[in-house]
C-alpha positions, 0 to 999 in steps of 0.5 A: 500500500501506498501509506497508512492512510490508504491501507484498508481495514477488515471487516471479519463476518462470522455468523453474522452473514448480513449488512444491517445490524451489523455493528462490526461492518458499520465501524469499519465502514466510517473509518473512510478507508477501503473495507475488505469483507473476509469471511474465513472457513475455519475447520479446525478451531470449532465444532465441523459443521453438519451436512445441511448447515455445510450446504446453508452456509454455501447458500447464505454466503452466496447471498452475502456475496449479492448483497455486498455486490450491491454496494459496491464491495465484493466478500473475500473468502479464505479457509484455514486457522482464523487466526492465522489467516486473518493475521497473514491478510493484515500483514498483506494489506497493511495496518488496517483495523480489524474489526468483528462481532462477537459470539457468546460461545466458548469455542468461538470466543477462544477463537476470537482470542487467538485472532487477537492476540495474533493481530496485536502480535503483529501491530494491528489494532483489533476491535470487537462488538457485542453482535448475537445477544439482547443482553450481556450475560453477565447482566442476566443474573438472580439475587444470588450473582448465579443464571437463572434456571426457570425461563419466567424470572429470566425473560423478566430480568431481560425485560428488566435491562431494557430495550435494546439499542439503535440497530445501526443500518446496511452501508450504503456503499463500501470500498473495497480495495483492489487486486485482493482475490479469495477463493472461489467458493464452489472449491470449498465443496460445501453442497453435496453432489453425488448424490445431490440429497438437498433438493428438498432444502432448496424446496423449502428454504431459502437462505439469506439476509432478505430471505429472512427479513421477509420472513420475520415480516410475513410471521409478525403480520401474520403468525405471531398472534395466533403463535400461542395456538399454532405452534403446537399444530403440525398441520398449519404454518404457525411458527417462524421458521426463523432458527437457521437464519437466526444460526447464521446471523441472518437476523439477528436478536436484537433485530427481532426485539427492535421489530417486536416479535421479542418484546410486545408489552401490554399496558402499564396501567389500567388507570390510563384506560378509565377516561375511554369507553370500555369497548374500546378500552377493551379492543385496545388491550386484547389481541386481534379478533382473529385470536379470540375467535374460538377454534370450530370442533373445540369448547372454549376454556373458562378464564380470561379469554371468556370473561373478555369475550364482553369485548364483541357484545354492543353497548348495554347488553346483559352482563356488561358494565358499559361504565368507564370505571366498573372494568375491575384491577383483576379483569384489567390484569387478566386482559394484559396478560392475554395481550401478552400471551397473544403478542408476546 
């Protein structure tokens, strides 16, 4: 390189395969100099991946290779000990910053080790970012200083720590330096061949950063209220299937609680409720019509979703309180505990 102002800094992607809350790529893209987008297959410092996860990763990189191709960048790929490579790209390149997410795994954090202490070795500076959680682990503890072993107390320790922070956005344009080649990716032979047993994946997913943000927005639009109930039907699509894009970052968590699928909150306080008609008051805490509408073959159970069903009578009918203030502190409970249950 010509000098250190043009020496480029590395942007390392690892399970984190998307541009958009991606703390680590947004760094790198404000320092002003040329990115280079490295992902590095790493076969010996983890866990080897399975079959259909090997032929995820060939799809998901493909993906990452368009969208980086639409802002002007392209994804350099290198196999090997991350450490040793990313340090040998360093010295090729010049003293660039390096910058990646981190990942809350043992493997995986000794790795990243390995690749600081190689980098700071070597005198390149080395800068990482929380990346994979909605809270730092070490904020998620009992009274006691220990985790939590019940997931009730747990989820509400997370809610406790509060919303997450601002999703930093997709770059819109990066520069990539020039001349610098990888591997192409077919020589890494990550999709099966003979035979060819992934044609039902293929059928059935489709990996990637937009492929998986399409599918969290068809699942909050459409699945996230009826979740309670369809999740434990076979027959209907009433989960997210947003578990392999979640395992390659994809999307990540804090992404999921920033569009509401983590983190539906009901009412704080009914007192807020009792300057509003009931009926509206009531439509306003309940869950869309669609999730109180009981089940065609099945008898509706006794509990809240019951004594609410109040909220689709008119004005004045028998058994209903039409007064603002008759909705008691117990129903207003239960109804923001069904909102919760419907939305949560």
């Amino acid at each position: 390189m010509a000098g250190t102002s043009a020496s480029p800094c590395i942007g390392w992607f690892r399970d984190d395969l998307r541009l958009s809350d991606h703390p680590a790529l947004h760094a790198a893209s404000t320092t002003q100099r040329p990115v280079i987008c490295l992902y590095v297959l790493d076969e010996t410092s983890a866990r080897a991946l399975g079959g259909a996860a090997r032929w995820w990763l060939a799809q998901s990189l493909r993906a990452l290779q368009a969208r980086l191709a639409s802002v002007g960048s392209s994804l350099v790929l290198r196999k090997g000990p991350a450490a040793e490579i990313i340090a040998a790209l360093a010295r090729e390149t010049g003293p660039g910053t390096v910058f990646w997410n981190e990942i809350a795994h043992a493997p995986q954090k000794a790795v990243a080790g390995q690749v600081a202490a190689a980098l700071e070795a070597t005198g390149v500076a080395s800068q990482s970012f929380p990346g994979d959680l909605l809270a730092p682990p070490t904020n998620i503890r009992n009274k006691d200083g220990r985790g939590f072993r019940v997931f009730t107390p747990f989820w509400r320790r997370v809610l406790a720590v509060g919303d997450p922070p601002e999703l930093p956005p997709a770059p819109k344009t990066l520069r990539p330096p020039a001349g610098l080649l990888g591997d192409p990716l077919d020589s890494w032979r990550l999709e099966p061949a003979h035979p060819d047993w992934a044609d039902g994946l293929r059928q059935s997913w489709t990996p990637g950063e937009l492929s998986g943000q399409q599918r969290l927005g068809n699942f909050l639009a459409t699945g996230v209220a009826d979740y309670a109930r369809g999740r434990d039907r076979p027959d209907r699509d009433g989960t997210s299937r947003l578990s392999p894009h979640l395992r390659f970052g994809e999307v990540s968590a804090a992404g999921l609680a920033r569009r509401g699928l983590c983190r539906r909150r009901p009412p704080r306080a009914c007192r807020r409720y009792r300057q509003v008609p009931e009926r509206a008051r009531l439509a306003r805490i309940l869950p869309s019509p669609a999730v109180r509408r009981a089940e065609p073959g099945r008898p509706q159970r006794a509990g809240p979703l019951r004594r609410l069903s109040v909220a689709a009578r008119p004005p004045g009918a028998a058994g209903v309180a039409t007064r603002p203030d008759r909705l008691s502190d117990r129903r207003c409970r239960d109804a923001r505990t069904l909102a919760h249950r419907g939305h949560a």
